[in-house]
N, C-alpha and C positions, 0 to 999 in steps of 0.2 A: 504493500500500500504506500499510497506519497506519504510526504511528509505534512499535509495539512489534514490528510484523512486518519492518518492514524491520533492525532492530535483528537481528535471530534469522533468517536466513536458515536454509532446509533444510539440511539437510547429505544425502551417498549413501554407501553402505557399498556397495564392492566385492567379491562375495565371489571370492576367487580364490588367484594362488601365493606370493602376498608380493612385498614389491617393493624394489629398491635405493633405501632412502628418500632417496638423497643426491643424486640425480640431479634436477639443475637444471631439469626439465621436470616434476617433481611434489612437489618438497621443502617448497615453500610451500605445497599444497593438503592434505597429507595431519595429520589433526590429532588421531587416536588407532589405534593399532593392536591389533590380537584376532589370535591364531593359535587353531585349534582344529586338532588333529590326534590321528591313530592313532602305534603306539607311540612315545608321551613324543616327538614329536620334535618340540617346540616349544623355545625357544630355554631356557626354564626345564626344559627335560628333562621335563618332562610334559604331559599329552596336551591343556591350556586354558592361555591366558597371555592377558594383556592389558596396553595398555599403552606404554611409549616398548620398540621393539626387537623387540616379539611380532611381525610382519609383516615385518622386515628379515632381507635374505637375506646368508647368508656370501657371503665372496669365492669359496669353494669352488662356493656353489649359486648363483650368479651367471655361471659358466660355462657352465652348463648349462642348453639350448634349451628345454627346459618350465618351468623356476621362472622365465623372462623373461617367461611370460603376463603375469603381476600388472604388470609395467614398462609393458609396452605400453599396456596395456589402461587402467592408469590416466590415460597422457600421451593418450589417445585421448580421457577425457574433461578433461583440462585444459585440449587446447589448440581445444577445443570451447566453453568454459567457462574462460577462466584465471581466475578467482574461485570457482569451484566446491572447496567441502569435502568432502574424502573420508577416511570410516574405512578403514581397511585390511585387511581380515580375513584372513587366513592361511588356506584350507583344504585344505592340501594336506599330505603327510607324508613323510616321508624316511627308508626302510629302510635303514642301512648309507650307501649311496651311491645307492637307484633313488627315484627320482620318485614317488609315488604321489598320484593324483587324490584330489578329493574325494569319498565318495560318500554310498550315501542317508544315511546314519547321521550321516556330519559335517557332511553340510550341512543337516539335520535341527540338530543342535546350534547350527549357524552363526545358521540361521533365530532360532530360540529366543532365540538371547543377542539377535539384535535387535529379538527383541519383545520383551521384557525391559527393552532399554535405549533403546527408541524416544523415548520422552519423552526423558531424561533429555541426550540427544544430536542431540533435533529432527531425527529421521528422516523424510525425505520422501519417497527410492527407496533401491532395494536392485536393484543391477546382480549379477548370478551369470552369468558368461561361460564357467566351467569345463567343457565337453563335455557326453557324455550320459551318464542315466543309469539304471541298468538299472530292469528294471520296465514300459516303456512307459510307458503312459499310466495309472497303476496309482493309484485314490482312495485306497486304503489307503496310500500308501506314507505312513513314519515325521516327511517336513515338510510334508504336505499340510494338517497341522493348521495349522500356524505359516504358511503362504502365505495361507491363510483368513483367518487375525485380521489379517494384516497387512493386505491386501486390504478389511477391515469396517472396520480403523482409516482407511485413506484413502493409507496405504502402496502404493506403486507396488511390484508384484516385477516385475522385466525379465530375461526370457530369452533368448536367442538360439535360431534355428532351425534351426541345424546349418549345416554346411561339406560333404552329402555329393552334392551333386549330384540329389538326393532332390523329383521333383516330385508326391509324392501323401501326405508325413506329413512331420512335423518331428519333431523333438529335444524328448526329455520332459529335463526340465516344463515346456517353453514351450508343449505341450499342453494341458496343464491349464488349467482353469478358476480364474478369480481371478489368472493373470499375464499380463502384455503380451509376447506372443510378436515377437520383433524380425527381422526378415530387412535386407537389406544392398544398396546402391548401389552400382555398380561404379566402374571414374575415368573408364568412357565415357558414364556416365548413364544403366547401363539396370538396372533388375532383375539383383543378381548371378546368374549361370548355376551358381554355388559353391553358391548359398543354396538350403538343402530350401524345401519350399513346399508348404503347403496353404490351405484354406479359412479355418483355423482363426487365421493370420493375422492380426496387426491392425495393426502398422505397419512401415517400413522406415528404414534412416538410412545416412550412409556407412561402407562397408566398407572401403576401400582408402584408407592412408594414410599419412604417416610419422613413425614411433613410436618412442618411448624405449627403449633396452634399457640394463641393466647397463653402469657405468665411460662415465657420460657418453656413450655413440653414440646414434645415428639408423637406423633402417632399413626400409622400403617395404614395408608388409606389408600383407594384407588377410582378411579374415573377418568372420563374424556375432558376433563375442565383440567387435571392437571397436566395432561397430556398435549394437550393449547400451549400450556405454560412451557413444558419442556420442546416442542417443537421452536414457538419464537424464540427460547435465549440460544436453540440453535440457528435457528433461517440469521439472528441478528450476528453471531459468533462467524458466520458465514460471508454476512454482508459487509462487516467490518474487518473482516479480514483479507477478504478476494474484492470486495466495491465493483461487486456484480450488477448488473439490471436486473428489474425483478425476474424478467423472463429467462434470461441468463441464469439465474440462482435457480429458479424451478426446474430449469431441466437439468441443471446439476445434481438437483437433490435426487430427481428423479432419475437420474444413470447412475449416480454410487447408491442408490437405498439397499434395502434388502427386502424379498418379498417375504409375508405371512398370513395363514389363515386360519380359519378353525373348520370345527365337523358341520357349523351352518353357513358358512360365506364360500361358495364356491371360485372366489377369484382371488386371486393377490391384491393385497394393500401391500405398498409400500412402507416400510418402515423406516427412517431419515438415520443416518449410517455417518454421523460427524467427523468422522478418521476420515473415512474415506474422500468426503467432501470436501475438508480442508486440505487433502495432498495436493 
């Protein structure tokens, strides 16, 4: 790489539940935080913050098994990547005391602030691990604008393909056209039997693994949302190091991978193969 690109490494915006920034398995790599949420329930009591704090979770919402996504998901990709930089985005929102996901609307806004601030913070992927969302496979819906221009910029958007056991469609918007729809490795090496699957398709990475959660612990978890995570800190480990075009990078990944399946998907997925990619 020149000498100005290795200077400026990519950085990846996770969009997901915020994350206990103090935890020794992600506290170095996380280097600006964004909350975008429904009622005001960002740490500024309204509905955008950005910033040191906007993506850090109370000790209250740190107890609780869905605001640990963002913990996981992000040690998924550090310890994939322990030099990889990650924004933190918040999109999740908090009624009272319940949980509430992301959906089209905020992650529609999420999209936006990072094309917005793609330059300015040298965006190379955008990992979104958060479930599904409604709509299908819907062109209209309200970030398919914002997947598009990221997509013409050279911006990687990384989906996951769901956790439903689903072997003839996956999890919108990994449907969609212009993202890299991500499926998942089992710890026995084969095509997760977890991971939906279709044609549509285009790589795999590991799913099962052991992950950060809130107050310092460790814990053995698996899915296609961590699997998002370990693909971008490699697509980014790739891009920063060879300063490929996107399209250039995808058919790399896609000649060094490795193929996998199980006893229900009759085709190879590709699995992202880092040794081989960076020769």
């Amino acid at each position: 790489p020149t000498q100005a690109h290795a200077a400026t490494p990519k950085t990846m915006v996770i969009i997901d539940t915020g994350v206990d920034i103090s935890h020794p398995a992600i506290k170095n790599n996380i280097i600006y935080e964004v909350c975008v949420s429904n009622y005001n329930s960002c740490p500024n009591k309204q509905s955008f913050m950005e910033g040191p704090g906007s993506a850090t979770l109370t000790s209250d919402m740190a107890k609780v098994a869905a605001w640990q996504h963002g913990t996981k998901v992000a040690s998924a990709a550090t310890q994939t990547d322990p030099n990889v930089k990650i924004i933190e985005l918040r999109c999740a929102s908090l009624l009272t005391t319940i949980f509430i996901n992301c959906n089209n609307n905020t992650l529609a806004t999420s999209l936006s602030w990072i094309l917005a601030n793609k330059d300015k913070f040298n965006i190379g992927a955008v990992v979104s691990p958060l479930g599904s969302y409604t709509g299908g496979c819907d062109l209209s819906a309200p970030y398919v604008s914002a997947i598009n221009a990221l997509n013409k910029a050279g911006v990687a958007v990384i989906f996951p393909t769901g956790n439903d056991f689903k072997y003839t469609a996956i999890d919108n918007p990994a449907c969609l056209p212009g993202v890299l729809a991500i499926s998942a490795i089992d710890d026995k090496n084969r095509l997760a039997l977890y991971a939906n699957y279709s044609s549509r398709v285009d790589f795999a990475a590991s799913g099962n693994l052991n992950v950060a959660i809130p107050n310092n612990q460790y814990v053995l978890d698996y899915g296609t949302s961590l699997a998002v995570a370990v693909f971008g800190a490699d697509w980014l480990k790739i891009l920063n190091t060879k300063n490929l075009s996107y399209l250039d990078e995808y058919n790399l990944i896609k000649k060094t991978a490795d193929p996998y399946t199980n006893i229900m998907v009759k085709q190879n997925v590709l699995d992202i193969n880092i040794t081989k990619a960076l020769q």
